[in-house]
C-alpha atoms as one frame of an Amber mdcrd trajectory, in Angstrom:
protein
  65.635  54.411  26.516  64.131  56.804  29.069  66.238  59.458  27.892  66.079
  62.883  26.212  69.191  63.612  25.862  69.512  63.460  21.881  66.071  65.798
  21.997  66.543  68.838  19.105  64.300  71.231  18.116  64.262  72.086  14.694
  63.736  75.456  13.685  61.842  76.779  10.226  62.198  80.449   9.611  62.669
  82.074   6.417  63.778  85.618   7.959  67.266  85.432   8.538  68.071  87.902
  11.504  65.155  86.224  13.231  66.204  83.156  12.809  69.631  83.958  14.192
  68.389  85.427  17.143  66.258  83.074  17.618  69.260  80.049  17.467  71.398
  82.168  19.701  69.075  82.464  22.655  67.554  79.041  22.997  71.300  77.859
  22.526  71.944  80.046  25.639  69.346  78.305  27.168  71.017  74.990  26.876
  68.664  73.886  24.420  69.921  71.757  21.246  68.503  73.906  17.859  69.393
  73.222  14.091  67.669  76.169  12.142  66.097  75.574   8.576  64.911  78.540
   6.088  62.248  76.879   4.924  59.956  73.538   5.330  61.465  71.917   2.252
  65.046  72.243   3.817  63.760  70.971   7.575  61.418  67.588   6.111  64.173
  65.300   5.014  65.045  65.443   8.732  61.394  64.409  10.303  60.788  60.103
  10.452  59.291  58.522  12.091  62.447  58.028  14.538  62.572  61.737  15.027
  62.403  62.577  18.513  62.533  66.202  18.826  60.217  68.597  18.256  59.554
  71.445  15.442  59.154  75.073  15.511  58.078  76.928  12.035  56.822  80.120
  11.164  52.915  80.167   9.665  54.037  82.361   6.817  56.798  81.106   4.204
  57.614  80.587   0.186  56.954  77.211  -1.101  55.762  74.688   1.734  53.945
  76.947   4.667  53.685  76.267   8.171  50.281  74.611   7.904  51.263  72.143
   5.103  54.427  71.040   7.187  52.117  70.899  10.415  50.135  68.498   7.619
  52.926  66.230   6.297  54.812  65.987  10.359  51.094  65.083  11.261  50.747
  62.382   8.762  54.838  60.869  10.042  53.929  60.962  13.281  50.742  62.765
  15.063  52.526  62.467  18.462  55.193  64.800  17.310  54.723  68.219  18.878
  54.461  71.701  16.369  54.728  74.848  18.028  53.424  77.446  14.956  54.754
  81.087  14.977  51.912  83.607  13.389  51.503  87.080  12.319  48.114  88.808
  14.100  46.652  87.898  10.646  47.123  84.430  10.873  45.944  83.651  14.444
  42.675  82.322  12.972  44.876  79.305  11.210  46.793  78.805  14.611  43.830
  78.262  16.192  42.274  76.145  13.756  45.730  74.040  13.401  45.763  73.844
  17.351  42.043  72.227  17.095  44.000  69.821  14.472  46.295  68.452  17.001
  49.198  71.621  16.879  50.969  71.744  20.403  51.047  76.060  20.494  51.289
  78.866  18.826  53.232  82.437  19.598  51.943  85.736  17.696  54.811  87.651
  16.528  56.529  89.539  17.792  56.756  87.437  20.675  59.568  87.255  23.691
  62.404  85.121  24.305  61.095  84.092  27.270  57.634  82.784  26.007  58.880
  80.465  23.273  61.412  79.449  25.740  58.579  78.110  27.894  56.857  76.569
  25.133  59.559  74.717  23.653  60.338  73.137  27.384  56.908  71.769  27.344
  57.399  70.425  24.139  60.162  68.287  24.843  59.058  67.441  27.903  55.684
  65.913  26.345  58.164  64.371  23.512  60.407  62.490  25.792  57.114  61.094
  27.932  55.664  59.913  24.147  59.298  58.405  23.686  59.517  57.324  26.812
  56.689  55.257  26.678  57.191  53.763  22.830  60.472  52.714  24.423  58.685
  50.507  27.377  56.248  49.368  24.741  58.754  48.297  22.450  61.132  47.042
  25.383  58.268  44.882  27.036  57.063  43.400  23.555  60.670  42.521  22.939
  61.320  40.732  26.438  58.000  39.237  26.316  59.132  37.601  22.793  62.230
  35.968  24.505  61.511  32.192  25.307  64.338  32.688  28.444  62.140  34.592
  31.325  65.339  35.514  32.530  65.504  38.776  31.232  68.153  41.133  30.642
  70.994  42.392  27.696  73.565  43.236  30.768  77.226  41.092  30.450  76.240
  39.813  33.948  72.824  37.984  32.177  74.348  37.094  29.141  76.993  35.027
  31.354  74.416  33.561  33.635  72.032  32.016  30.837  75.206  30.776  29.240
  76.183  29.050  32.518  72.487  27.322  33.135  72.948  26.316  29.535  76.375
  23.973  30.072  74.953  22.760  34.206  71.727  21.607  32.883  73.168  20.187
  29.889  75.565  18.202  32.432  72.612  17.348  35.491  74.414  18.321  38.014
  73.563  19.232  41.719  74.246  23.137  41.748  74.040  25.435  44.475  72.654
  29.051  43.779  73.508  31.922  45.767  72.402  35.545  45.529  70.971  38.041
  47.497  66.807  38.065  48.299  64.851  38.947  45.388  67.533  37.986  42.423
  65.367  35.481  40.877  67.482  32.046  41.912  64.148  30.082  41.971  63.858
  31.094  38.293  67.418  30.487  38.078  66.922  26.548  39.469  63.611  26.186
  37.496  65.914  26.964  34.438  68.171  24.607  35.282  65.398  22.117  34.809
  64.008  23.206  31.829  67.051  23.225  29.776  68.027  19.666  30.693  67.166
  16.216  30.559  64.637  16.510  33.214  62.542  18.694  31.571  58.558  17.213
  32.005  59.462  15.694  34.977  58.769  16.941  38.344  60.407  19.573  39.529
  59.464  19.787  43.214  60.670  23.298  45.106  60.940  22.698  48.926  60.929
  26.133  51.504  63.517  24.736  53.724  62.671  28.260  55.732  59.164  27.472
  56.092  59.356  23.709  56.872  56.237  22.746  59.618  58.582  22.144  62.802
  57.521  18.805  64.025  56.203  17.906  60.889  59.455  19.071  58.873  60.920
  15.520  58.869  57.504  13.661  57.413  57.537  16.862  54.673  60.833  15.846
  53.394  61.366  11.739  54.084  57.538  10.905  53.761  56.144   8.118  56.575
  54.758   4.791  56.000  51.263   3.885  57.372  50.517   3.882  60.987  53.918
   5.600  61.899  52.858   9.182  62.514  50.234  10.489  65.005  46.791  11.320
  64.048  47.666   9.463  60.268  46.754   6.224  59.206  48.364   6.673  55.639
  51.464   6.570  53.751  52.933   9.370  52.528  55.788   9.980  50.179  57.925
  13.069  50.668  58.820  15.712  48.628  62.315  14.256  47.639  60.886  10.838
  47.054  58.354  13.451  45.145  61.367  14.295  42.984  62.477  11.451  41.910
  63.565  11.316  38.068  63.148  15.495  38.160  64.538  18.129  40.205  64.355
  19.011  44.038  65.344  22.859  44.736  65.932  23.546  48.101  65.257  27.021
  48.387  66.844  28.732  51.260  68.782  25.369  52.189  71.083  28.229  54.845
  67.627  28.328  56.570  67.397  24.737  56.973  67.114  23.352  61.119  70.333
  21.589  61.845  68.551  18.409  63.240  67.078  18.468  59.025  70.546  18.933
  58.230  72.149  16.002  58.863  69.418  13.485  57.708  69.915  15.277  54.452
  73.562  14.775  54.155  72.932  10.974  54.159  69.814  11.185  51.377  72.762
  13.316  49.425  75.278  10.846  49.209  73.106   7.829  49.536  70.888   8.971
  46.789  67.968   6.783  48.895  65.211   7.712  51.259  63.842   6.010  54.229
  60.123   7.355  54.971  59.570   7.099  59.173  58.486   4.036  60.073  59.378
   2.496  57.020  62.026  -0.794  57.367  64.158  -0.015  54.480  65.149   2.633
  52.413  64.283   3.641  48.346  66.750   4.415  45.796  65.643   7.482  44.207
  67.672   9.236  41.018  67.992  12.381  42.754  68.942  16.026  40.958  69.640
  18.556  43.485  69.496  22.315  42.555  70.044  24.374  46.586  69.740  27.842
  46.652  71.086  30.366  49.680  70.558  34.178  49.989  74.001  34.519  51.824
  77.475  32.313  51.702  77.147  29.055  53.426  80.294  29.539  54.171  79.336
  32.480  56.514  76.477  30.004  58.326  79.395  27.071  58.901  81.037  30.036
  60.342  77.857  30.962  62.630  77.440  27.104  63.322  74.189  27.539  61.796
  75.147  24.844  59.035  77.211  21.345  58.924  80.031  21.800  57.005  80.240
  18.461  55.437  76.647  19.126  54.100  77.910  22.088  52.670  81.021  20.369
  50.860  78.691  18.015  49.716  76.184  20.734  47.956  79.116  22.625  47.144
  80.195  20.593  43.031  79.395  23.271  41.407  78.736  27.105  42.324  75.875
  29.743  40.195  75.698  33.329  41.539  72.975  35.298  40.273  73.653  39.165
  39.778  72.258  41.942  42.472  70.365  44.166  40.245  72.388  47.040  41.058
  75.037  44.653  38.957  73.058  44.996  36.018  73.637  48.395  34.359  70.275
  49.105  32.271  68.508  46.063  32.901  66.307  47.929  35.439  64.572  49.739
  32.604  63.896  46.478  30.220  62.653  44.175  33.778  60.361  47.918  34.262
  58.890  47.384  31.106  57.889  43.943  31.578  56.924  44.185  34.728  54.574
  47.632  33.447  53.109  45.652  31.148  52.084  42.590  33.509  50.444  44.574
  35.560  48.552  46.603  32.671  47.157  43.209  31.792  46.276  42.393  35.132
  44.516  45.293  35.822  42.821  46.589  32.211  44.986  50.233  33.354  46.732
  52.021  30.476  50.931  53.113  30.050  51.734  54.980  33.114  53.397  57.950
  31.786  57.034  58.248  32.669  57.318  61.400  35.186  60.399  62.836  36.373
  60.011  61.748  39.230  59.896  57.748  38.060  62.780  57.957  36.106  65.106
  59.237  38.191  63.803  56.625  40.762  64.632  54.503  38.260  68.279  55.241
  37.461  69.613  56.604  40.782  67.614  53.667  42.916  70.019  50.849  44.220
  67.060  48.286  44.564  68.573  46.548  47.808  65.472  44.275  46.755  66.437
  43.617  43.502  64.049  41.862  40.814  61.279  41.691  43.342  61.559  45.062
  44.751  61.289  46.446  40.999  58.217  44.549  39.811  56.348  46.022  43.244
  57.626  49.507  42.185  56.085  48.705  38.743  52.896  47.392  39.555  52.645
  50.485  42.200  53.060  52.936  39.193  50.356  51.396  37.201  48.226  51.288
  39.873  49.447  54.982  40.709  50.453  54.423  44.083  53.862  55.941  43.166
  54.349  59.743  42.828  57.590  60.273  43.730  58.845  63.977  43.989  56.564
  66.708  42.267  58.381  67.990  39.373  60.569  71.367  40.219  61.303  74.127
  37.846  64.882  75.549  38.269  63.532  78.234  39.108  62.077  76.974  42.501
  62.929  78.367  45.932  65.373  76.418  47.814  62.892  75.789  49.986  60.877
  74.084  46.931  63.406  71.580  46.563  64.086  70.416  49.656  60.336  69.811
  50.193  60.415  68.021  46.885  63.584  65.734  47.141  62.543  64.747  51.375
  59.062  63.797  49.856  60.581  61.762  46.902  63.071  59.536  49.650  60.397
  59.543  51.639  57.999  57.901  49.378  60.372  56.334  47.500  61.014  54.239
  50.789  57.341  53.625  51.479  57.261  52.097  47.625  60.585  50.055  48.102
  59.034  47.901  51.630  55.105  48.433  50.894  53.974  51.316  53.017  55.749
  49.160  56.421  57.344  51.672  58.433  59.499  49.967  60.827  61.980  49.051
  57.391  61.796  52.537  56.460  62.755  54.044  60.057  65.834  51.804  59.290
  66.604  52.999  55.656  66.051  56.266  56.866  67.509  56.390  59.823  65.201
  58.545  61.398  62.982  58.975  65.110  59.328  57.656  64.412  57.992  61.000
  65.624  59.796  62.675  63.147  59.294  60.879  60.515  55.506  61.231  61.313
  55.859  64.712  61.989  57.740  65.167  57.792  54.485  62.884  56.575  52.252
  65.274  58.061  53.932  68.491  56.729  54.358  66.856  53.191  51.160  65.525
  52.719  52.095  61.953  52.247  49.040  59.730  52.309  50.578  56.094  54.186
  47.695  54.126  53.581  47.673  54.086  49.784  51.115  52.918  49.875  49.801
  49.692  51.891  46.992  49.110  49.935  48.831  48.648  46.335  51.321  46.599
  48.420  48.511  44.301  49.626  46.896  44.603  45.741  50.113  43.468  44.607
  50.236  40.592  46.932  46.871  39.656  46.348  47.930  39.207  42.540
């Protein structure tokens, strides 16, 4: 997928020497060419799995140019024909080109023009194949029951693991860096076991309320809390009989801490105010975006709460980890947003797909479904394309303007994160956005589209 590396170019000319010379010079070129005397010879080649492209003289015994232009167009109309005609025949040319024919070159024509042509020609092929892929890739993933997506070793490993914990019910702490997916992760864990349509209750422990924290989690009986004349229950006497993920549990305030330690291996509650605690049947799934063992080392977590969370270990894969499962996530992720917004396929530049296999995504999952979203909204440009023939100059220009906005895409047009990446002075990064026309605001407003979604 997203490749064009097994692009050919078949060739159909029935004068020898022609034909020779012809071979020889785009092979110099670096192009791939299998030559064909006539149409007959070249058609058991063209399915509709071909993904090259077709050159053929107008003029030729048996099957002409025109009727193989006719039968390629009837396999596949998205399959580029580049016609070669004598200065007799440029009336069909034209008429062919009307019919959907990519070019035509009037013999005797140079090198350098079919050259050119046949460049474009695969180019448009692999953006038509390009995009069948991410159809076909996001109709496939979207056909999987599992939403955790993915063909990688690293995937294949992890669903098999969330298959045997939820099987067994057991607490499990999740670790992985920001943006993995370990709230999927722990929602999976509740799906696939005997919990499944009972609550499962997710708890911030980064955003819990301050003062309020403690009533959040432990719940308060009536008349116990200030400006409250009700009960409340908490959100792990919420959970009871389902599962309780405590997402970002490294985050949690040590005073939570150890009042959680005792719910833990109590497997009771006591709301404030109340006289006596409730037995709840308690499933814990925690998750942490660095070791715990690192915040016991800071003093930023008990340690016995950390051997008591600590039965059973899941670590979910950096993306980076992954090998192709960037391209299969794109797809998906291309196609949510095309449904959320009525757009149609992006096409595939250059530009996107080398962001796509040369990017690191220190973001991960999350990071790639913003860059997704921001190329079907066409926030994301990237690089223009360059011609190896540009000046040095060219290039330069091109590849500062594709980190540049490459960076913008990756933290949503904020440019504090992006001094950082870049390690560059604010005034000169304003001073390279000025000279390469990059336009900041657009990159803020499909980040604030996005999270508006």
């Amino acid at each position: 997928m997203l490749s064009g590396a097994d692009q050919i170019v078949l060739f159909v000319e029935d004068d020898a020497e022609l034909r020779a010379a012809t071979v020889q010079r785009l092979e110099l070129e670096g192009i791939a060419v299998r030559a064909y005397p006539s149409a007959d010879a070249a058609l058991p080649l063209i399915d509709a799995d071909f993904t090259g492209i077709i050159v053929s003289d107008i003029r030729m015994p048996g099957t002409d140019g025109l009727q193989l232009f006719a039968r390629v167009r009837a396999i596949d109309p998205e399959l580029p024909v580049i016609l070669v005609t004598g200065h007799a025949d440029v009336a069909m040319a034209v008429g062919a080109l009307r019919a959907g024919a990519f070019d035509f070159l009037t013999k005797p024509f140079a090198a350098e023009l079919l050259i050119a042509a046949v460049r474009r020609a695969l180019a448009q092929r692999r953006l038509i194949n390009d995009n069948r892929a991410l159809r076909a890739a996001a109709a496939s993933a979207q056909a999987e029951s599992d939403p955790l997506i993915g063909d990688s070793a690293a995937m294949a490993q992890l669903r098999a693991t969330i298959r045997q914990l939820a099987a067994a019910d057991i607490d499990v702490l999740v670790e992985g860096e920001t943006g993995t997916g370990k709230e999927l992760v722990a929602l999976q864990l509740h799906r696939q076991g005997p919990r499944r349509g009972k609550p499962f209750i997710a708890v911030n422990c980064g955003a819990l309320p301050g003062a309020l924290s403690e009533s959040e989690l432990f719940g308060h009986a009536a008349d116990s809390v200030p400006q409250t004349r009700l009960s409340r229950i908490g959100q792990i006497e919420a959970s009871s009989g389902g599962t309780l993920l405590l997402d970002e549990i490294d985050s949690m305030p040590l005073a939570l801490q150890a009042k959680l330690l005792r719910v833990l291996e109590e497997r009771e509650v006591q709301p404030i105010g109340s006289d006596r605690p409730r037995q709840i049947d308690l499933h814990v799934v925690a998750t942490s975006k660095r070791p715990i063992e690192q915040a016991v080392a800071d003093g930023e977590f008990r340690s016995d709460l950390f051997y008591r969370l600590d039965v059973v270990r899941l670590r979910v894969p950096a993306l980076r980890q992954r090998g192709s499962d960037a391209l299969l996530l794109f797809a998906t992720f291309v196609e949510e947003a095309r449904a959320r917004f009525g757009k149609p396929m992006p096409p595939l530049t250059d530009a996107i797909r080398r962001h796509l296999k040369a990017h690191d995504w220190p973001g991960n999952v999350r990071e790639l479904r913003n860059f997704a979203w921001q190329t079907v909204l066409g926030e994301y440009a990237g690089a223009p394309d360059v011609t190896p023939d540009g000046t040095l100059a060219e290039r330069v220009r091109a590849f500062e303007k594709e980190v540049i906005e490459t960076a913008l895409a990756a933290h949503g047009g904020r440019i504090a994160p992006v001094l950082r990446q870049l390690n560059v002075p604010r005034k000169t990064f304003y001073d390279k956005v000025a000279r390469l026309g990059i336009d900041l605001a657009r990159f803020r407003q499909a980040s604030d589209m996005i999270r508006d979604r």
